[in-house]
C-alpha positions, 0 to 999 in steps of 0.5 A, spaced: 549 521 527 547 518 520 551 511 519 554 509 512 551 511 505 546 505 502 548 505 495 544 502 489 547 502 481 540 498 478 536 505 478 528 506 480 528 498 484 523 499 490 524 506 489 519 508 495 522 502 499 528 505 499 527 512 501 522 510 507 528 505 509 534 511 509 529 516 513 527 510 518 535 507 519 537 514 518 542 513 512 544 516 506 541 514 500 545 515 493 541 511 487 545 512 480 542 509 472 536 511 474 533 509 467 540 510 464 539 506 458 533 509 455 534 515 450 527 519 450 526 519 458 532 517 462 531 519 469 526 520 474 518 520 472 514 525 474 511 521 480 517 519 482 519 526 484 513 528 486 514 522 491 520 525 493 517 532 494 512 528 499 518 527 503 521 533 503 513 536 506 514 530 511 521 531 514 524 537 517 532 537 514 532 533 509 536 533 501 535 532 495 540 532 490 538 529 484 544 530 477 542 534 470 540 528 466 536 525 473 539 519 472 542 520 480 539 521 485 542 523 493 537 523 498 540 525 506 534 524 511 532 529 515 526 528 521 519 526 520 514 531 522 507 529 520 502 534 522 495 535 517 499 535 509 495 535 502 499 534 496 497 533 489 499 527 486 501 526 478 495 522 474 500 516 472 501 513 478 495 512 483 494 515 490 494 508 492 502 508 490 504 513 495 500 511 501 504 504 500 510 507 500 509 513 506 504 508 511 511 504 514 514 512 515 507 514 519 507 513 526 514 515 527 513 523 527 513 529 532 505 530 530 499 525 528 500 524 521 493 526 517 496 526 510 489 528 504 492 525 497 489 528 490 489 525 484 487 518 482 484 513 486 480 508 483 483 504 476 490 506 475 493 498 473 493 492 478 500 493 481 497 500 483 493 497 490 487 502 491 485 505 498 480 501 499 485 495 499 490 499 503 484 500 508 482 493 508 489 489 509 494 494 511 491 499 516 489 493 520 496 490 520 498 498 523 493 496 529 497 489 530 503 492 530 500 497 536 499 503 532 493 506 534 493 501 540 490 505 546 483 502 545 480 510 547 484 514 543 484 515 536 486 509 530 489 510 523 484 510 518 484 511 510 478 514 506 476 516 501 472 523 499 471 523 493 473 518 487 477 519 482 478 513 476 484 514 471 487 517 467 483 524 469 483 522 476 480 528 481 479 524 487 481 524 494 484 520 499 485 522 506 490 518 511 489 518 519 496 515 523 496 516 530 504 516 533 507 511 536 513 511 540 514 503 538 512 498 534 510 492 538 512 484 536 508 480 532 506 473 532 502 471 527 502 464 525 495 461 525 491 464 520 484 459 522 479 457 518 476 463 512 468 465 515 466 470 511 467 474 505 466 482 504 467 487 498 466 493 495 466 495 488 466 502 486 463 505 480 465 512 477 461 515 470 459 509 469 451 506 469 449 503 476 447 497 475 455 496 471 457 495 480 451 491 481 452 486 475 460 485 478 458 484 485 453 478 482 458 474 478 463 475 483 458 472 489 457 467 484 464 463 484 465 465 491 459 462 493 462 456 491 467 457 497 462 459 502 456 461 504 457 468 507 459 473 501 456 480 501 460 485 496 457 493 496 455 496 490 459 504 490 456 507 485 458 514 483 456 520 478 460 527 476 454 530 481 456 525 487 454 518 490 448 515 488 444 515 495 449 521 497 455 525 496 462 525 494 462 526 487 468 523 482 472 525 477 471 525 469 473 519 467 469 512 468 472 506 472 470 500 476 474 498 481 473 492 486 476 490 492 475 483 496 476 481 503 476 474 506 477 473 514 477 468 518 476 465 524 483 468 527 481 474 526 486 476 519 485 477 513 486 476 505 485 481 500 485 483 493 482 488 488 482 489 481 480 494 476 477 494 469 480 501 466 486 501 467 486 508 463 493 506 458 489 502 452 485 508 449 484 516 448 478 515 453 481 510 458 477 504 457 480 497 457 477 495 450 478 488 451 475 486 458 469 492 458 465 488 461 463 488 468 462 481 470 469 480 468 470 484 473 467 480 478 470 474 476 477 476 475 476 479 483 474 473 486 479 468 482 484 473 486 482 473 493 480 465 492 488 465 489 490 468 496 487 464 499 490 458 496 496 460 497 495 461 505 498 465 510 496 470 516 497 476 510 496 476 502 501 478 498 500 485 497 503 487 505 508 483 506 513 487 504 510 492 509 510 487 515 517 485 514 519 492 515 515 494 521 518 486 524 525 489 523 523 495 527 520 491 533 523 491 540 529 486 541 524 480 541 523 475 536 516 477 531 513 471 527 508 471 521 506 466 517 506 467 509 504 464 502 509 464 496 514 470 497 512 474 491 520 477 487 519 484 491 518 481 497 525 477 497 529 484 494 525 488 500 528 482 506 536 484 502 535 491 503 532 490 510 539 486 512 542 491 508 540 497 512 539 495 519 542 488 520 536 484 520 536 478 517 530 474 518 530 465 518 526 462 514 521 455 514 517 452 510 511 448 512 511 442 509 504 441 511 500 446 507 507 450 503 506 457 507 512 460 510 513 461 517 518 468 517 521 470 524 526 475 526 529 479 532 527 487 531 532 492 532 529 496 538 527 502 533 524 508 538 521 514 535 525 519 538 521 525 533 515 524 539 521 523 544 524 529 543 518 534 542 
């Protein structure tokens, strides 16, 4: 049986992280002010809906019930299915912005999910994380939680078939997520020493040399870190890859994604864009049209990852947390840099929704955060019921 509703009354906040929170603690939702305050367009954007119609493939029995004004919405959660899904997403928010918030709904289904998004994947805005990105920090994160743990079989994976820059967008993404009946506990606390630095950037509809141009500049400044540094130019035209096949969109891009590992095994990743498509009619940023400000700007985010420190960057600590919460009756640790706003909101609604509350520790030493908590036992019972 479902528990109690979860009710909010401050609209949209962690809009995605509420919905995958309802159908994983198997609650009902029920948001209300939804953008009640704005008098052109209150309610819910068309992303948003679009998120919910994801769901809606993704599950078997779940209600929507959303108010005339779409200022609330009711959301009763059904059980998750997986198997081969494709959706088109709207060209305001990236595909990226959707696989962050269905990746932690993934394993949990009756088949292995492959989910292929189209839409934009490249250069929607910085708050958007790119599959590339999500392919770098958050698909290997799923592994050490033991998704995909069966060395043999098949692991998840996200890639890209075809490019996509905002704002006419025209890409496609595919995510691979194997089932797991539970997520095993985590103990990540030494983040080692960083060794090596990897990266892509990706070019659409723009000249060749604009990717190999940010490689340099960013390869420059993390020279200065260390000497194992080695960024991939991407380049893609309307007829396909430079060298191959895929293909792109109509609108030009560049985006960059950067990768530092370290002696432990984690990673720290960052990625940046430089059109970000809401600046002017053709969705180039004016003001930083430069590939070496591409460069720079992505290796200063990597480099300010790193000084942070902690086992995961920013980025997927929301999502780390969530998976610890849904862990066997056993304490799971992770060491963190700063705790970002978005990730303290997540780590309320998770005590709200499953009881959870996580003990916190600051290490004086080098100003991490060492983050433990006792997961709920969360079985996928989809897989054991099928």
């Amino acid at each position: 049986m479902s528990g109690r509703t979860i009710k909010f009354e401050d609209g949209a906040v962690q809009f995605r992280q509420r919905l995958a929170v309802s159908i994983l603690s198997n609650r009902p939702l029920l948001i209300r002010n939804i953008r009640c305050d704005s008098v052109e367009a209150p309610g819910l954007r068309d992303h948003e809906a679009s998120f919910l119609r994801l769901l809606d493939t993704m599950t078997n029995g779940s209600e929507v019930e959303i108010n005339a004004t779409g200022t609330q919405l009711r959301f009763r959660p059904g059980i998750l299915t997986g198997g081969e899904i494709s959706h088109e997403c709207p060209n305001s928010r990236s595909v990226g912005w959707f696989f962050e918030g269905i990746i932690c709904l993934a394993p949990f289904g009756k088949e292995d999910l492959r989910l292929s998004l189209s839409g934009v994947t490249d250069g929607m805005s910085n708050s958007d994380p790119s599959p590339d990105y999500l392919a770098a920090s958050i698909v290997p994160l799923l592994r050490r939680f033991g998704v995909g743990g069966d060395d043999e079989g098949p692991q998840p994976s996200l890639s890209v078939s075809r490019r996509g820059a905002a704002p006419a967008g025209g890409g496609v993404a595919t995510l691979y997520c194997p089932l797991t009946r539970e997520i095993l506990p985590i103990n990540l606390t030494d983040a080692g020493k960083i060794k090596r630095v990897r990266g892509v950037v990706v070019s659409c509809r723009v000249p060749p040399t604009s990717a190999s141009r940010a490689c340099h500049s960013a390869k420059g400044m993390l020279h200065r870190l260390l000497p194992d540094v080695w960024i991939q130019a991407d380049a893609h035209s309307s007829r396909g890859k430079i060298g191959g096949v895929g293909g792109c969109g109509a609108s030009p891009g560049l985006n960059a994604c950067l990768v530092a590992e370290s002696t432990e095994g984690t990673v720290l990743a960052a990625d940046t864009s430089l059109y970000s498509g809401n600046v002017d009619g053709e969705g180039v940023d004016r003001r930083a049209a430069v590939p070496e400000n591409l460069g720079i700007e992505a290796a200063a985010s990597l480099l300010e990852e790193v000084r942070k420190g902690g086992c995961i960057d920013t980025g997927a600590q929301s999502i780390a947390f969530l998976l610890m919460c849904l862990g066997p009756e056993d304490v799971s640790r992770i060491r963190v840099g700063t705790l970002s706003q978005y990730t303290v909101a997540s780590l309320r609604l998770f005590k709200e929704a499953f009881a959870v509350e996580f003990k916190v520790r600051v290490d004086t030493a080098d100003k991490t955060v060492l983050l433990s908590c006792l997961g709920t036992g969360y079985r996928n019972m989809a897989r054991a019921s099928s």
